[in-house]
C-alpha positions in Angstrom: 15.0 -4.5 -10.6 13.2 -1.5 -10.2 12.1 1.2 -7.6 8.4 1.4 -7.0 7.0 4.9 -4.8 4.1 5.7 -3.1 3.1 8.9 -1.9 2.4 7.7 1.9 5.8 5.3 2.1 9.2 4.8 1.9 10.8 3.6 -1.8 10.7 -0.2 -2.2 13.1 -2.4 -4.6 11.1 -4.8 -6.9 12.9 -7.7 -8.4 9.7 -8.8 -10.5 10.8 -10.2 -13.4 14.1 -10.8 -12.3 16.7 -14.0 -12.2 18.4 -13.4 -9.2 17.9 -16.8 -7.9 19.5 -18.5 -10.5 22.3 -15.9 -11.5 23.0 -15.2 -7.5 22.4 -18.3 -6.0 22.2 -21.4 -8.2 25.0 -20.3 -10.7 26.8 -17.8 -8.8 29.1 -20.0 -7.2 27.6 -18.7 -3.4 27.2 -22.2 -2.1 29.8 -21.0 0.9 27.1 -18.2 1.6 23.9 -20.2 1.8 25.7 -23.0 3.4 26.8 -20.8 6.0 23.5 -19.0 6.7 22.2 -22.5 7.0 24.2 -23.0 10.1 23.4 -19.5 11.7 19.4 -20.0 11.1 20.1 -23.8 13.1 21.5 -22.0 16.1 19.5 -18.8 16.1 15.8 -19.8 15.4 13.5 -22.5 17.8 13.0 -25.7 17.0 9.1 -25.6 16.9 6.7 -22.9 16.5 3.5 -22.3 15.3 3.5 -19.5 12.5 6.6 -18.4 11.3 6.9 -14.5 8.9 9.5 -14.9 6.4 10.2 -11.6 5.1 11.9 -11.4 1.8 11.2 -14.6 1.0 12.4 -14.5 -2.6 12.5 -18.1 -4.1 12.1 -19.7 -1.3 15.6 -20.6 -0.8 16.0 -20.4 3.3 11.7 -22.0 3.5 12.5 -25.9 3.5 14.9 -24.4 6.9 12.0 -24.2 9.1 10.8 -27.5 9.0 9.8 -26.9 12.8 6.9 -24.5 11.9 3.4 -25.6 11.4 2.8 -22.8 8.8 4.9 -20.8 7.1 4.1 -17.4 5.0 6.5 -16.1 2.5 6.5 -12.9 1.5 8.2 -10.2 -1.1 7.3 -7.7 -3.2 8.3 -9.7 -6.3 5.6 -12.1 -7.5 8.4 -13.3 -10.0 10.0 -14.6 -6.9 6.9 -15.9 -5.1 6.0 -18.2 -8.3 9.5 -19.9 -8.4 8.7 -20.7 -4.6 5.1 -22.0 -5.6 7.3 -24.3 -7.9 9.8 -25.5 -5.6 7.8 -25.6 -2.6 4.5 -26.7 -3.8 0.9 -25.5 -3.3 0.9 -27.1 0.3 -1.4 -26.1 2.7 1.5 -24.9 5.3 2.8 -22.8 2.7 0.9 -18.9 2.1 2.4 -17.1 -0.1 2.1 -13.1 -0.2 2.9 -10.0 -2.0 3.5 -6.9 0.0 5.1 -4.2 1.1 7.4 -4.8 4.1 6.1 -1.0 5.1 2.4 -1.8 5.1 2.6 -6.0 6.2 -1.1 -6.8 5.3 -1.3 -9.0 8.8 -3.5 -8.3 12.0 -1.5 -7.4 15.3 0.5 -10.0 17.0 -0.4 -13.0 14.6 3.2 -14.5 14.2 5.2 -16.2 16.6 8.5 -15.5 14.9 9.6 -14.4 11.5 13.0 -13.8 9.4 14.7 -11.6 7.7 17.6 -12.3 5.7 19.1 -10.6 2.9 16.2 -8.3 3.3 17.3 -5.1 5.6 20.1 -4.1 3.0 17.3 -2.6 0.9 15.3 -0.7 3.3 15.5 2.9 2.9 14.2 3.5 6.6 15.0 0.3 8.2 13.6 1.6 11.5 9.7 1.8 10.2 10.7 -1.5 8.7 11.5 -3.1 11.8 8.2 -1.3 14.4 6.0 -2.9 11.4 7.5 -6.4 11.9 6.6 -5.8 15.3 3.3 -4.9 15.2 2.5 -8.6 14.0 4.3 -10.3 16.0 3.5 -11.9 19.5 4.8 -11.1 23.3 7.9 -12.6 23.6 8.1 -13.6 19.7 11.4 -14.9 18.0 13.3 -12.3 15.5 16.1 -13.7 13.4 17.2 -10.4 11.4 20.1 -10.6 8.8 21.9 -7.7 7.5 25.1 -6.3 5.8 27.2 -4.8 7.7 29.7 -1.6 6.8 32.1 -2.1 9.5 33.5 -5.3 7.9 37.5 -5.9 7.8 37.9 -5.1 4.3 36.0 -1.8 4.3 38.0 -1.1 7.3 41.3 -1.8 5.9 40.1 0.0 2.9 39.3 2.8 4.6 42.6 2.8 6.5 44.6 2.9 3.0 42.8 5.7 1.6 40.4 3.7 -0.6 37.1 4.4 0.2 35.9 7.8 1.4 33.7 6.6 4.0 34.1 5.9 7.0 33.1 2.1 8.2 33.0 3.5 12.1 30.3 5.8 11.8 26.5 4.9 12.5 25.4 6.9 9.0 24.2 3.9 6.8 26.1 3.1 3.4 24.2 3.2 0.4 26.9 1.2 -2.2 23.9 1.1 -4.8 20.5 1.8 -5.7 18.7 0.8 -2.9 21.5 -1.4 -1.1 22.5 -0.1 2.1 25.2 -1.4 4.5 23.7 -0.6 8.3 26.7 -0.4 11.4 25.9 -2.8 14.2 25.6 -0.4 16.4 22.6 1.5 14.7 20.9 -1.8 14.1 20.9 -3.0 17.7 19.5 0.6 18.6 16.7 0.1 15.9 15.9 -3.2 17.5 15.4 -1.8 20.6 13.6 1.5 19.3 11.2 -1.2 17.6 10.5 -2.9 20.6 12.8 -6.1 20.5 15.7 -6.9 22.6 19.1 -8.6 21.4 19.6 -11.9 22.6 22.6 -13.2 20.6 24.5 -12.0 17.6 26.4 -14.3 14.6 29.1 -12.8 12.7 28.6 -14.7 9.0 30.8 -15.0 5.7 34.6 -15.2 7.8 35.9 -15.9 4.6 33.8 -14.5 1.7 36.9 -14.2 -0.8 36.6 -15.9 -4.2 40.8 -17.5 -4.2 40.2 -19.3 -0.6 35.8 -20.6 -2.0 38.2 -21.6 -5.1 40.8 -23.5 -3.7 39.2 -24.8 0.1 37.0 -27.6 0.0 33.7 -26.1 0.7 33.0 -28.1 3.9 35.8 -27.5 5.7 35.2 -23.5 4.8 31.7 -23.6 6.1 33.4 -25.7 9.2 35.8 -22.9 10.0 32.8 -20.1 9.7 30.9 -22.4 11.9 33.4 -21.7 14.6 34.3 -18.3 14.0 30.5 -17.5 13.7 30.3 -17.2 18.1 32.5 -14.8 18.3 29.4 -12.3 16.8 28.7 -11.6 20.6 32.2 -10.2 21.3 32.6 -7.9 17.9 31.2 -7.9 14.4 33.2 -7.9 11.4 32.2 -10.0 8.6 30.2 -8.7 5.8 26.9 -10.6 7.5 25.4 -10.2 10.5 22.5 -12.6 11.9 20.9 -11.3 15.2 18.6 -13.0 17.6 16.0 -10.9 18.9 12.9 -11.0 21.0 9.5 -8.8 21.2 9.8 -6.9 24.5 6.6 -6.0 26.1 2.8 -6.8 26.1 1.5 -7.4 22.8 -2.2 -8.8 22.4 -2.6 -11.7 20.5 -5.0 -11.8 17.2 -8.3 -13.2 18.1 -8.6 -16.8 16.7 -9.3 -17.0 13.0 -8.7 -13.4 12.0 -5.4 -13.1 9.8 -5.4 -10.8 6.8 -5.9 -7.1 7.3 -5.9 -4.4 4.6 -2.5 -2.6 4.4 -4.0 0.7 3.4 -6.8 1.1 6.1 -6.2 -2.1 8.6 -9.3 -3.0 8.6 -10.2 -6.6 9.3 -11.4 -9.1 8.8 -11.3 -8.7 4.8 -14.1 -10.6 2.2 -13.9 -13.2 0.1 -14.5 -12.1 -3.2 -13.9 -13.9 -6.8 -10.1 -14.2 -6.7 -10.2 -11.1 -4.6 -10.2 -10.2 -0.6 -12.3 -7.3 -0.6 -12.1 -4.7 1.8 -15.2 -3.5 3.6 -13.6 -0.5 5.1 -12.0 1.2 2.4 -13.5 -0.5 -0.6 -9.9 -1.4 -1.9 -9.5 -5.2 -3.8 -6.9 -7.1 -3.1 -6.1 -9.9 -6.0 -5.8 -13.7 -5.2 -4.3 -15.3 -8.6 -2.1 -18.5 -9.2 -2.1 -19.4 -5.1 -0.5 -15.5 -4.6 -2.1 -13.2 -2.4 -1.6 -10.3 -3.7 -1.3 -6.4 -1.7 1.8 -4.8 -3.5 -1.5 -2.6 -5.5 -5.6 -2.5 -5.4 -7.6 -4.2 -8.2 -9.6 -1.5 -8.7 
């Protein structure tokens, strides 16, 4: 993984080329973790929709959970990642898959009816730009299921109590445990929420019991059984090392006109041209590549 720059944003974490899906998740003995998410993206997100924004989609791994949608687009800045979705997923026509910058979303105003993001926040450097862009394409009244990691979990608290760690878990100031990888308070992210437009209908605290003795030695059903439970008390205080948040778009936002979608991320201008494996730009002049079923905005062709 690497950090790519650009003069007009934020630093962005790329994990092209990377195996996190299979070190992390397929052979990284987090079955309690994904298990657990499952049940907090059942409760959080509507049964139905129309078009669902999955930020940080990686591989794929939450997609097959929103069986509701009509369309789903997946997006991350790692085209590695994107591929090994394309694989598991298929080339279906409900699936679109896009790479982009979470800064510059290359989507027309209020397109989406809801979108994720999990495992995703931890890495924004300025998670409040992150979050005002996610609202931009999204509709009025428009379903937010945000994950993040959160510092004031029990064992950085009781760390921090015994001397351990030098900073504090209570404060709002974010974390940053490594490149790129931030732990946010709750507090800071519900006021970011709000400050992007979105209002906090219910919170799930996730990962109760995120220790490796008890994922060794508890059958794995009855640990995701008692994070099920513990998982409403999110609402009352926040303590685990994940937090999953319900939000909604607050305010008027006008919905895209009918058949416009893609917009450029450097100039917005829409509606963009077909070219040969490209979508060209008439405003700006930039090309945006289209190869192996990716559409591609992390850099111009020419």
């Amino acid at each position: 993984m690497s950090g790519a720059s650009h003069s007009d944003r934020p630093p962005v974490i790329d994990y092209e080329g990377s195996d996190y899906q299979a070190s992390f998740w397929e052979h990284g003995g987090r079955d309690y973790e994904d298990q657990a998410e499952a049940v907090a993206l059942r409760r959080l997100l509507p049964v139905s929709g129309k078009l669902l924004l999955e930020l940080g989609a990686g591989a794929g791994r939450n997609t097959p959970r929103y069986a509701g949608f009509e369309r789903v687009v997946l997006l991350d800045y790692s085209r590695t990642q994107l591929r090994l979705a394309r694989q598991a997923l298929g080339a279906h026509e409900r699936y679109l898959y896009v790479a982009a910058d979470i800064y510059r979303l290359p989507f027309v105003d209020g397109l989406f009816d809801a979108a994720t993001m999990i495992r995703t926040l931890h890495h924004m450097i300025d998670p409040q730009r992150a979050l005002t862009e996610t609202r931009r394409v999204l509709q009025s009244q428009a379903c937010f299921i945000l994950e993040f990691a959160n510092k004031q979990n029990l064992k950085a608290i009781l760390r921090y109590l015994l001397r351990r760690q030098s900073w504090s878990p209570f404060d709002l100031q974010a974390v940053e445990f490594a490149a790129l990888n931030f732990d946010f308070h709750p507090q800071a992210v519900r006021g970011w929420l709000k400050a992007g437009g979105f209002s906090v209908q219910r919170q799930l605290t996730v990962s109760h019991f995120r220790i490796g003795l008890l994922k060794r030695w508890l059958p794995l059903r009855f640990l995701v059984g008692l994070d099920a439970l513990a998982q409403w008390s999110g609402d009352w205080w926040q303590l685990t090392p994940s937090v999953f948040v319900k939000a909604q778009t607050v305010g008027d936002s006008p919905m895209a006109v009918k058949g416009a979608f893609f917009c450029c991320p450097e100039c917005r201008h829409s509606p963009l041209t077909e070219g040969t494996n490209s979508l060209d730009c008439p405003g700006c002049g930039r090309r945006w590549g289209v190869q192996e079923g990716i559409y591609d905005f992390k850099a111009p062709l020419d």
